[in-house]
Structures are given as C-alpha cells and as structure tokens.
C-alpha positions in Angstrom: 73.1 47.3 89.3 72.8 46.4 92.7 69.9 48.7 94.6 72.5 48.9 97.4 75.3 49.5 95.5 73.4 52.6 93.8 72.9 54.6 96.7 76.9 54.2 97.6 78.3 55.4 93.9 76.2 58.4 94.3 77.6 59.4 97.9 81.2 58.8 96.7 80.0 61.1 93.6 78.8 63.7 95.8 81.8 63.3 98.4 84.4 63.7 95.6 82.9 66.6 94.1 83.0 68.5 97.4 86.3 67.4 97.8 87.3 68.9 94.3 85.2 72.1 94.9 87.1 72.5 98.1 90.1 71.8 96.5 89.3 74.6 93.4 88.1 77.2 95.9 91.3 76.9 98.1 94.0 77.0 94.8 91.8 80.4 93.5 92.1 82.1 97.4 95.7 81.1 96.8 96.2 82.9 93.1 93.6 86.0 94.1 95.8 89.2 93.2 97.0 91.4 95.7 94.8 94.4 96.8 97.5 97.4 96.7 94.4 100.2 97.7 94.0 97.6 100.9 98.1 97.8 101.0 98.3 101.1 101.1 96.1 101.7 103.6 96.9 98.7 106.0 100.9 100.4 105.6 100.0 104.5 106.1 97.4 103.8 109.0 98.5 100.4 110.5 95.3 98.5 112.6 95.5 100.0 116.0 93.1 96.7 116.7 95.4 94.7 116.2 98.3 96.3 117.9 99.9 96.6 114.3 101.6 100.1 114.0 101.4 102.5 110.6 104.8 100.9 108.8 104.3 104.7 107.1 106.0 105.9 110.5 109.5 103.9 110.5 109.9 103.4 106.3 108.2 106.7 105.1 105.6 108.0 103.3 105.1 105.6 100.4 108.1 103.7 101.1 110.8 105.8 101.3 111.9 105.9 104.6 114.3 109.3 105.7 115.6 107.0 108.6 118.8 105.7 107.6 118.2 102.5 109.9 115.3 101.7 108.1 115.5 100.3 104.7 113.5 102.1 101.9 110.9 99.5 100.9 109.2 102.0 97.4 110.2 100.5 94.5 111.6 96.6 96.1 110.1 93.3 94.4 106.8 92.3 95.6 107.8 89.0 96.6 110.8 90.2 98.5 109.3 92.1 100.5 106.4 89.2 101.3 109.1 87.2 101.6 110.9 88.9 104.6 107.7 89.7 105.9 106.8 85.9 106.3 110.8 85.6 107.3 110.6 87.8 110.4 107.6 85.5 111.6 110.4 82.8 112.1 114.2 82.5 113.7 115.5 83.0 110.4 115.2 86.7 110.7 114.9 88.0 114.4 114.1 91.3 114.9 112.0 92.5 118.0 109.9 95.4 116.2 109.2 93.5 113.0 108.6 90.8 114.3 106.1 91.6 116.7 104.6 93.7 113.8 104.2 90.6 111.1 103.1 88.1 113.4 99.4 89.5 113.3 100.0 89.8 109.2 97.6 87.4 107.3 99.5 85.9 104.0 96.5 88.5 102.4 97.6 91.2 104.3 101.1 90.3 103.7 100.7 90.4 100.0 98.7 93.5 99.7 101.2 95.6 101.4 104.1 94.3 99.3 102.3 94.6 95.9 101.4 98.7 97.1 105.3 99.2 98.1 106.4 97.8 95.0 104.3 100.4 92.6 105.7 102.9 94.6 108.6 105.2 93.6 111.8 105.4 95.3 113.5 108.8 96.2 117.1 108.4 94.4 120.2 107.9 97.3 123.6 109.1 96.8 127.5 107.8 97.5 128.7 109.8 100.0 132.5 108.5 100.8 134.5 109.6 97.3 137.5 108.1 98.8 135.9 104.4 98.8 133.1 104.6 96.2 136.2 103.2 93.5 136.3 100.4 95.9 132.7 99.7 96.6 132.2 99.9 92.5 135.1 97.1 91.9 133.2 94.7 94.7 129.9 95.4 93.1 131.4 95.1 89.6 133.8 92.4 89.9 134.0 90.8 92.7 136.9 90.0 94.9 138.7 87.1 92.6 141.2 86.6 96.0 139.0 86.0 98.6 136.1 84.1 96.3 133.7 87.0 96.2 131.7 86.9 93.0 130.3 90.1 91.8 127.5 91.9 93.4 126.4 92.4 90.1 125.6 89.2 89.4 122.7 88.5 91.0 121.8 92.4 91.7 122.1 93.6 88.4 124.8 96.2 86.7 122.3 98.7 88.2 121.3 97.5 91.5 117.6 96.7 90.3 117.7 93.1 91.1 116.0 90.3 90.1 112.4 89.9 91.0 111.8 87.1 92.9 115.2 86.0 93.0 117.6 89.1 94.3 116.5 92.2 96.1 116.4 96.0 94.5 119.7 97.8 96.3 119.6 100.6 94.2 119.6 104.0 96.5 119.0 101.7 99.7 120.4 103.6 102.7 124.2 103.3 103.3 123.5 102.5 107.1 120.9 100.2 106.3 123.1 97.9 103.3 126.1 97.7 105.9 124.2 96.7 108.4 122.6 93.9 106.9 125.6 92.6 105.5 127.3 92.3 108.7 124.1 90.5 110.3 125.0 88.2 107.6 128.5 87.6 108.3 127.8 87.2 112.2 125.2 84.5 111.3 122.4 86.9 113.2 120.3 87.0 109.9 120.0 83.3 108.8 117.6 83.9 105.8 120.2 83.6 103.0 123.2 81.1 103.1 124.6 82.2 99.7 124.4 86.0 101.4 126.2 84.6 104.5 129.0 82.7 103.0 129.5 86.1 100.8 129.5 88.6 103.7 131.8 86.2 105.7 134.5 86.9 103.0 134.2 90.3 103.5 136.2 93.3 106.0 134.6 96.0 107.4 136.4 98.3 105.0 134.6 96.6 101.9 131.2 96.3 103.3 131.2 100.3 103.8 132.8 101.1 100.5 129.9 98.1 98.2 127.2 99.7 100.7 128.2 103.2 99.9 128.3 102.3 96.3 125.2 100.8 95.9 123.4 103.7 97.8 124.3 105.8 94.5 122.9 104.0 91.8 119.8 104.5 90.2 
C-alpha cells in the first residue's frame, strides 16, 4: 500500500469513528428517561434563577389545580403535556404567562416535569348543570351527525382518558377550563390542532358548555 495513502485511511478511520461516537452519544441524550424527582421539584419550587415561577402555585399541589382557569395537569399523558409545553414556545399556542414560563424550559426539563405530572393522581371533577349534562353526554357519545361532529369519544375515549400520545385525558378537567379551550379553538386563537379547530367551529356556545360540563364528571 502506498506509505502516503496509509497515513490517510487511518485519519478517515479515526474521523468516522468520532463522527459515529458523536452520533451514538447524541441518539442516547435523546432516549435518556425522564427524571420525575427533578420534575417534581423543578414544578413545586420553580427556579427563581431563571425567572421560572413554581407551576405548583397556578395548577396545584401535584397537579390538581383548585383554579378553575387553570387546567388540572395530575394524571394527563406525558407527551401531552411536553407537547404543549414545547407548543407555547411558538405562535401555535400564545399565551403571555406560559409562555414566558416555557421559554427558559430545556427539552430535559420539559420532559421531567411532564413524566412527574403524569404519575400523579387527579382529584375526581363533577357535572354541575343537570339541565345540559344529557346534552353534553350525546356530543361526547355520538356526536352531532347534522352538523359533521364525530364523537368526542372517539379519540377521547368512552371515559375521557384519552389516548396517550395521540388525544389528551379530559376526564374531571375543569368546566371553565374545557369551554374555554374549545372556543380558542373555534376563534382560531389556539392553532395547535386543526382537526380540534374544524370540530369546535361546528359547534354553539350552548354545546361547548353542556360536552365541557360532561366531561368534567367522568372519571
């Protein structure tokens, strides 16, 4: 073999196995579990360092938040709740408080919090309007067949658990809370789901309180 060549194969040897340990190293940091004790804490005490507030003080101890603005994050996929934590970083889901609070969020960070809410347990909700909940249980059911409104069901499960990864937990989720993300939807001021917006579009003020009111009671 050529004495110059020799030299050459060896640095390209050298240079592709950096490249690959680089490559190895960066797909493990990627697939590292979530740390729920560093979740936990990041969510109760928040990093005053940082400017990021304890999330403990608008969603509740453990995730169940006694603010019926706030949604009630115990219990909600782990990759949901990553999800719209990454989401509020970008115009897709504007909101002033979160996201000035999730902008300082690593992906890590990020992670860890939503695998410590999603151990947690939620504190049951309950229907409060008797004179709608038939309604809000037909919606959530069955859907509204005249206006192209497939059942809430569906994709949220017969018992409002969801789908991890996929659909969201609604089960005992606040009244206030439901309604108002729903109509975000419909006005096109939440942008992060275009099935959810061409669904809440189809749908009056009337049935968004009676499916929200449902879903608050169902376990």
């Amino acid at each position: 073999m050529n004495r110059v060549f020799v030299p050459v194969v060896k640095s390209l040897f050298v240079a592709a196995l950096a490249v690959s340990s680089i490559a190895v190293a960066a797909e493990e940091k990627k697939a590292a579990k979530a740390d729920p004790a560093k979740g936990e804490a990041l969510y109760t005490n928040g990093d005053a360092t940082r400017g990021i507030p304890s999330c403990a003080s608008c969603h509740g101890a453990a995730g169940n938040s006694t603010i019926v603005q706030n949604p009630k994050l115990a219990a909600q996929h782990e990759a949901y709740i990553a999800k719209q934590l990454a989401d509020f970083k970008t115009p897709a889901r504007s909101n002033p408080v979160m996201t000035a609070i999730s902008k300082p969020l690593s992906e890590e960070e990020m992670k860890n919090i939503s695998a410590y809410l999603s151990a947690q347990t939620q504190k049951p909700g309950a229907a409060k309007n008797k004179d709608t909940v038939e309604l809000g249980k037909k919606i959530y059911r069955g859907g509204i067949a005249e206006k192209n409104v497939p059942a809430c069901a569906g994709c949220h499960s017969p018992s409002g658990a969801g789908i991890p990864a996929q659909f969201p937990r609604l089960a005992g989720q606040h009244q206030d809370y439901t309604a108002a993300q729903l109509t975000a939807f419909r006005s096109g001021a939440r942008k992060n789901s275009a099935q959810m917006t061409t669904i809440a579009k189809r749908l009056s003020d009337e049935e968004i309180q009676a499916v929200s009111d449902y879903v608050a009671g169902l376990k």
